[in-house]
C-alpha positions as CSV (number, residue, x, y, z in Angstrom):
1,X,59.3,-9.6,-2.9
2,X,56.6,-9.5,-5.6
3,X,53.9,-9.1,-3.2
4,X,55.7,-6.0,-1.5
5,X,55.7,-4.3,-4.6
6,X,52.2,-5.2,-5.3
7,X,50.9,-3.8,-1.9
8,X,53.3,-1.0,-2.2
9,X,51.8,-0.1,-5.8
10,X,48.4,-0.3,-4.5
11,X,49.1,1.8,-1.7
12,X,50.6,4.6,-4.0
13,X,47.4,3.6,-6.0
14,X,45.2,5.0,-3.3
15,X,47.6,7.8,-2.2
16,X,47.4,9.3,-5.7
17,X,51.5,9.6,-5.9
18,X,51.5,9.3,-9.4
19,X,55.7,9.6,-9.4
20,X,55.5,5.7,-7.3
21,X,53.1,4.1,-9.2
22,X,54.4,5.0,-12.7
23,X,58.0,3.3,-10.8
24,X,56.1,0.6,-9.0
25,X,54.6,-0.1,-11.9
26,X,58.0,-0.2,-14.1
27,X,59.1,-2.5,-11.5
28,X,56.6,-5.0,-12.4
29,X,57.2,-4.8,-16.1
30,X,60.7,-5.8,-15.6
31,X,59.7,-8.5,-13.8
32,X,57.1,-9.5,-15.7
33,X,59.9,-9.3,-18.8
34,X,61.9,-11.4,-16.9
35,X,59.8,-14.2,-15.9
36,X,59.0,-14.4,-19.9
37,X,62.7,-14.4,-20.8
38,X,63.1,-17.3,-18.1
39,X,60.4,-19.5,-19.5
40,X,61.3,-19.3,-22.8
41,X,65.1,-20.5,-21.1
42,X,63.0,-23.1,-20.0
43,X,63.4,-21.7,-16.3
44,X,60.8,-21.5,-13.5
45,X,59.9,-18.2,-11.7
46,X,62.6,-15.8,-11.5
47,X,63.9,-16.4,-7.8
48,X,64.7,-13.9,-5.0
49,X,68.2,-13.6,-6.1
50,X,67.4,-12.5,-10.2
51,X,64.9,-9.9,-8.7
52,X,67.8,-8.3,-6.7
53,X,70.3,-8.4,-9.5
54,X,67.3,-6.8,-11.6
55,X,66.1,-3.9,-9.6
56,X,70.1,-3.4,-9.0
57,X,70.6,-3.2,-12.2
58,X,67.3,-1.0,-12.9
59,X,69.3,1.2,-10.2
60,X,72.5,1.2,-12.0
61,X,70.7,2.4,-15.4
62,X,68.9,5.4,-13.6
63,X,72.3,6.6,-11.9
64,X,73.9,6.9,-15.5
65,X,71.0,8.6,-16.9
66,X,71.1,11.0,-14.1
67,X,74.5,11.9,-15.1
68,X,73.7,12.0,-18.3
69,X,71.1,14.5,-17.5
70,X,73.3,16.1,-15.2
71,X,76.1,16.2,-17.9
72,X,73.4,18.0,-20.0
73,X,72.0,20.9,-18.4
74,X,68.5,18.6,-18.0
75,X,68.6,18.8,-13.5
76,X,64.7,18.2,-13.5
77,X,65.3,14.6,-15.2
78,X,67.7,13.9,-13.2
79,X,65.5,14.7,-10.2
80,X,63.2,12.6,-11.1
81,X,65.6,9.8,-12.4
82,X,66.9,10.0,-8.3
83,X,63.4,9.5,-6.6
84,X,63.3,6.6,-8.7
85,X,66.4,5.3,-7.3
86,X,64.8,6.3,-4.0
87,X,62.2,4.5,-4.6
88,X,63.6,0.9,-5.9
89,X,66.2,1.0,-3.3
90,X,63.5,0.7,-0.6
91,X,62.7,-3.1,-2.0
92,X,66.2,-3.9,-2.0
93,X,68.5,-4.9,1.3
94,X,70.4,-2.8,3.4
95,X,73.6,-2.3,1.8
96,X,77.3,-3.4,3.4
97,X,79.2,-0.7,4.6
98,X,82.7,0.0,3.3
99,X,84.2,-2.2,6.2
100,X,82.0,-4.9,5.9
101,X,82.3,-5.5,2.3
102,X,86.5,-5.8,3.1
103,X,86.1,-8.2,5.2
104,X,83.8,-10.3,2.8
105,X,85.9,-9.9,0.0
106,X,88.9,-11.1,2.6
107,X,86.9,-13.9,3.8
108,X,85.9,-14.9,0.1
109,X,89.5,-15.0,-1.0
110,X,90.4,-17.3,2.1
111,X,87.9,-19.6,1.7
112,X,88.5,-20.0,-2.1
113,X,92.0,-20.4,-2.1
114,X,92.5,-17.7,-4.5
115,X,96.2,-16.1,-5.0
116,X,96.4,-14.8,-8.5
117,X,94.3,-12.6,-10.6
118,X,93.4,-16.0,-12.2
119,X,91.2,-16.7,-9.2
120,X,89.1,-13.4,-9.5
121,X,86.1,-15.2,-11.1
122,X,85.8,-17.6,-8.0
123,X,85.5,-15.0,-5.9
124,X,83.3,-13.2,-7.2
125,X,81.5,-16.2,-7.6
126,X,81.6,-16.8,-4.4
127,X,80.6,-12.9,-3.0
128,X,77.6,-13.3,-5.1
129,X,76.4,-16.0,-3.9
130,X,76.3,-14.9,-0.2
131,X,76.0,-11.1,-1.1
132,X,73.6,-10.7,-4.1
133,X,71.2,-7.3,-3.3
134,X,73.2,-6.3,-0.5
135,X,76.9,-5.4,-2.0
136,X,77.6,-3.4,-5.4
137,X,79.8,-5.3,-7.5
138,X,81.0,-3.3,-9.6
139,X,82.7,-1.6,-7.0
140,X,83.9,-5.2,-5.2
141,X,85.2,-6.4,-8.6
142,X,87.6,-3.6,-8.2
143,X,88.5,-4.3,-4.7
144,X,88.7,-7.9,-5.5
145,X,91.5,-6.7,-8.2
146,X,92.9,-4.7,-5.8
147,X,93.7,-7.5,-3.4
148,X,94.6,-10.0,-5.7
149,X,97.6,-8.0,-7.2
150,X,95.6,-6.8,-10.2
C-alpha cells in the first residue's frame, strides 16, 4: 500500500495535478505520523490493516468537513474536501454492498454465539477482523444493534 501511494504521488508529480499531490502527499504524513506513534508504543510498522482504518478515517473527517462547509455557505471547500475523498478512496478496497454487509453481520453473530446486546463488542470484533477497509462501521455498529435487539 505504501508503495502505491508513492508511485501514485509521483505520477501526480509529473502530471502537475497539484489537487493529488498536495492529498497524496497528506496521505503520507499520516502515515508517517503513524508509524512514529507505533514506535514510540513499541510497535513495528503500521500493518495493512491500521493503514485502512487510517485513510478510512482520513475519509470520515473530510465527509464532516464537507458538511460543515456545506452547512456554511463555503460549496467550493466542500468541493475540494470531496475530490479528496475521491482521491483516498481509490487506495482503499471495494466496499460491501448493502446485502453483503447483512449477511456478514448475520454470519458474525452465528459464529460468535452472540444473543444479547452484551455480545455487540464480539462481533464487531469479529467484522473487523475479516472486514477492515472494505465495510463502514459506523454504519454496521448500527445494524449490529439492530439485530441484536438493541
Amino acid at each position: 500500500m505504501r508503495d502505491t501511494v508513492m508511485t501514485a504521488l509521483k505520477e501526480a508529480m509529473k502530471s502537475g495535478d497539484k489537487a493529488k499531490v498536495s492529498t497524496l502527499r497528506m496521505m503520507q504524513a499520516k502515515l508517517k505520523d503513524k508509524d512514529i506513534e507505533a514506535r514510540g508504543l513499541g510497535k513495528g510498522e503500521t500493518g495493512p490493516e491500521e493503514i485502512l482504518a487510517l485513510y478510512q478515517k482520513m475519509i470520515k473527517e473530510r465527509q464532516e468537513s464537507a458538511e460543515i462547509y456545506e452547512k456554511n455557505a463555503r460549496p467550493e471547500l466542500a468541493a475540494q474536501e470531496r475530490s479528496e475523498i475521491k482521491i483516498i478512496q481509490a487506495f482503499l478496497p471495494a466496499q460491501m454492498s448493502e446485502e453483503d454487509v447483512q449477511a456478514a453481520i448475520a454470519a458474525a453473530i452465528s459464529e460468535t454465539g452472540a444473543a444479547s446486546m452484551k455480545d455487540m463488542g464480539k462481533v464487531v470484533a469479529d467484522l473487523r477482523a475479516k472486514f477492515a477497509g472494505r465495510m463502514d462501521f459506523g454504519k454496521a455498529s448500527g445494524l449490529v444493534k439492530a439485530a441484536l435487539g438493541g
